[in-house]
N, C-alpha and C positions, 0 to 999 in steps of 0.2 A: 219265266226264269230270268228276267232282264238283272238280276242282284249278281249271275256268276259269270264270270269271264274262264277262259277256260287258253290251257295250256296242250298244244299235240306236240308231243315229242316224235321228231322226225329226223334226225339225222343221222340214225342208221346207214351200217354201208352195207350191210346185205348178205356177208360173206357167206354164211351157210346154206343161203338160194343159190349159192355159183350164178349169180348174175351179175351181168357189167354195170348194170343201171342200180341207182339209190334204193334201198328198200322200197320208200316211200312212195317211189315212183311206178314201181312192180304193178302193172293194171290187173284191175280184177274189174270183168264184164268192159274191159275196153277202158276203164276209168282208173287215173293212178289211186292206190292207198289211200294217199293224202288226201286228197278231195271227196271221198268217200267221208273221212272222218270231220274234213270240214262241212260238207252236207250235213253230217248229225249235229253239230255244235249248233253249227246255225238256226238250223230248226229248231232246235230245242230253244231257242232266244240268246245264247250265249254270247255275250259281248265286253271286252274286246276278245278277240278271239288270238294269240300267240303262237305262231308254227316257229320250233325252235329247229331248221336245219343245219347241218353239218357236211357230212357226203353228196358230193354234187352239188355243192352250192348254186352255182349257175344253173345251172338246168332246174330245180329246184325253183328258186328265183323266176326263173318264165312262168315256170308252170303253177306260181300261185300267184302270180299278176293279175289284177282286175280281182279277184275273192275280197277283197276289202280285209285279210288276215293281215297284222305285223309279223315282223320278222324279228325272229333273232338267234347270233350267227354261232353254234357250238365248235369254235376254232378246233380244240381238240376236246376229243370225245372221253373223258374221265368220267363215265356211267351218269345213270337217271335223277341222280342230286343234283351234278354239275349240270345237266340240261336244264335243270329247272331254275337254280344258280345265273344261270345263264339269261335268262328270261325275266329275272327281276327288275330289272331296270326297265323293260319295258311299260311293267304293273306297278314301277314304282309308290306312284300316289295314288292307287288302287284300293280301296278296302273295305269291299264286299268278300263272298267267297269265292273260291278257285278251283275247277273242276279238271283236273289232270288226268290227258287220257296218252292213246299212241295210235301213230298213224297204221302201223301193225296191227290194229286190233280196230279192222273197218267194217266190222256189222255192225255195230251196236246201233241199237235204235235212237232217236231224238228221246223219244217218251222216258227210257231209262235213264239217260243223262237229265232228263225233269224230274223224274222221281228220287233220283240220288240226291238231287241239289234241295228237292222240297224235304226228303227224310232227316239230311243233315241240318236243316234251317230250323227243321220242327226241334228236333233233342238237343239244340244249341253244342252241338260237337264240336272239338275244334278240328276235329278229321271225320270222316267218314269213308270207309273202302266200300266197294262193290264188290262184295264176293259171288264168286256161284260152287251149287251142290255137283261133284265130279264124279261121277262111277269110278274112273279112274284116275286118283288124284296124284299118285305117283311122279315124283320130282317137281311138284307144286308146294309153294309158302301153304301150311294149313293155320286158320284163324283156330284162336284158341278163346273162347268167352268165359266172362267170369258169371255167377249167377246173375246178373242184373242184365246179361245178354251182351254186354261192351266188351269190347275186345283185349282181352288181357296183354295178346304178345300172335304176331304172327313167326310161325317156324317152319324151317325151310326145308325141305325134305330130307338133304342129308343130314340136316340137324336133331330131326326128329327123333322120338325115341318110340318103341312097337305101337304103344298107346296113344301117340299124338299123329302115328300115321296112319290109323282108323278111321280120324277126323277127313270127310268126304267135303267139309266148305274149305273153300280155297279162296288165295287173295288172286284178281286177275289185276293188276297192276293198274288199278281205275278207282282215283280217289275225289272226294271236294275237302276241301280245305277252307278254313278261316284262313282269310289273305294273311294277316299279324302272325298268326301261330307258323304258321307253315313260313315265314320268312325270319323270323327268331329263332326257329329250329335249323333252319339249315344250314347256318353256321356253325353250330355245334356237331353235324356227323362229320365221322373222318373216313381217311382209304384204309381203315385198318382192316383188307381182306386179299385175298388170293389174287385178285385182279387190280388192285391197287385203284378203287375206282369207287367214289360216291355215291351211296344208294338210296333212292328217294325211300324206300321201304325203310332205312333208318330213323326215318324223321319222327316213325311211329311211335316205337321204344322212348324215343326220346321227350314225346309228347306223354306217353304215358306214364314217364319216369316225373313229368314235372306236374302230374298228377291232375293232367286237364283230358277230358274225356273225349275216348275211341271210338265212334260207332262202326256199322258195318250194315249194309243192306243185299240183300240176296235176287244176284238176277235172275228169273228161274228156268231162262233158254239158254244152258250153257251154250252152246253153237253161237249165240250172238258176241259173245264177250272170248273167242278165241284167239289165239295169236297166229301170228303166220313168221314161223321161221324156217321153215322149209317148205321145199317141193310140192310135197305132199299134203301137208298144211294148206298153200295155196292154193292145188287142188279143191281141196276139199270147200273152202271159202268160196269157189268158184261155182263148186256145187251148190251151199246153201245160198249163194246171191242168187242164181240163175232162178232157181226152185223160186225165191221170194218174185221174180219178176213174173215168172206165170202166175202165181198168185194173183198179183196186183193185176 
C-alpha cells in the first residue's frame, strides 16, 4: 500500500470523556489513541503518515517523537475539513491517494486500511468511505447507493426521512481519497451549519455533485471501526482491545 499516505485527525480536546488530557492521548491498554492509529497506518505501508494535533499540543508533540509521523498544528478547531485543510501543506506535492482516518477510532486493523486503499485503487474512485452494517444505526450518516452500488449521498440521521433510516450501512468517518480530488474539493465546502464548522463529509456531495465517482467499502466487524466519545465508549474499546490480546 506504499501509493497512500494517510492523514489522523487528532486534535480533539475530549470534552465529553470529562478528561483533562487530549482525546488523543486517552490510553487504551496502557497505550495513547494516537499511536494505536499510528500502529495501523504503519502496518498497512502507509507513508507519509500526517497527525494533524490541536489540544494539547505539547504533550502531544512528545508523545509522537521518534514515530517518524509529521505534524501539523489545527490552531483553532473549525471541524473535520479545517483539519484536513490544515494538513495540506504538508502533502502539498503529494499525488497518490490519501487515506483519512481519527485517532478516536483506534481498532481498526492495518489489513482494512489495505483493503480500502486496494478497493479504491481498483474502481479508480476519487473517494471511497468505509462503511460498516450497524444493528443500531441510530444517529449515524446512512450511505444511500445508487443501483451501480456508488454512493449517491450520505444522510445524517436527523436528516433522514423513515425510509432512509432503515438503511443499517453507515459512514464511519474513514475515507481514501485521490490526493487532487480531495484538495480541489475542499475549498468549495462552507460552515454553512449549526456549529459553524467544516465538514470533511461535505467534500462528498461535492464530489458527487461535479460528477466524479463515490465508492464505499464495507467493514464487516463493526466493533473495529467504532468511535470513542465517551466513557462508555472507551470502556468498551478497552474491552475489544484486551479480548484481541488474548487472542494473539
Amino acid at each position: 500500500m506504499s501509493t497512500s499516505a494517510c492523514i489522523i485527525l487528532a486534535a480533539g480536546e475530549g470534552t465529553r470523556l470529562k478528561s483533562k488530557c487530549p482525546k488523543a492521548l486517552l490510553p487504551l491498554c496502557g497505550k495513547p489513541l494516537v499511536l494505536h492509529a499510528i500502529d495501523a497506518a504503519q502496518a498497512a505501508g502507509a507513508d507519509p503518515i500526517v497527525v494533524v494535533i490541536g489540544a494539547g499540543a505539547e504533550q502531544m508533540r512528545t508523545t509522537l517523537d521518534g514515530t517518524g509521523v509529521q505534524i501539523a498544528h489545527q490552531a483553532e478547531r473549525k471541524g473535520t475539513g479545517h483539519a484536513v485543510m490544515c494538513a495540506q501543506p504538508v502533502l502539498a506535492d503529494y499525488e497518490g491517494d490519501i487515506i483519512v482516518t481519527c485517532a478516536d477510532i483506534p481498532l481498526v486493523r492495518p489489513q482494512t486500511f489495505v483493503e480500502l486503499a486496494r478497493h479504491h485503487a481498483a474502481t479508480q474512485a476519487a473517494a471511497t468511505i468505509l462503511t460498516t452494517i450497524c444493528p443500531d444505526p441510530t444517529g449515524y450518516g446512512r450511505i444511500v447507493r445508487d443501483q451501480q452500488g456508488m454512493v449517491r449521498e450520505i444522510v445524517e440521521h436527523k436528516d433522514a426521512d423513515e425510509q432512509t433510516r432503515q438503511i443499517t450501512e453507515i459512514n464511519t468517518s474513514i475515507y481514501c481519497f485521490e490526493a487532487s480530488a480531495l484538495f480541489a474539493a475542499l475549498p468549495k465546502i462552507t460552515p454553512t451549519n449549526v456549529q459553524h464548522e467544516y465538514y470533511l463529509t461535505d467534500v462528498i456531495p461535492e464530489l458527487i455533485n461535479q460528477g466524479r465517482p463515490v465508492g464505499a467499502i464495507i467493514a464487516e466487524d463493526c466493533e473495529e471501526v467504532m468511535g470513542i466519545n465517551t466513557r462508555a465508549q472507551h470502556a468498551e474499546a478497552e474491552r475489544i482491545a484486551r479480548g484481541r490480546m488474548r487472542k494473539r
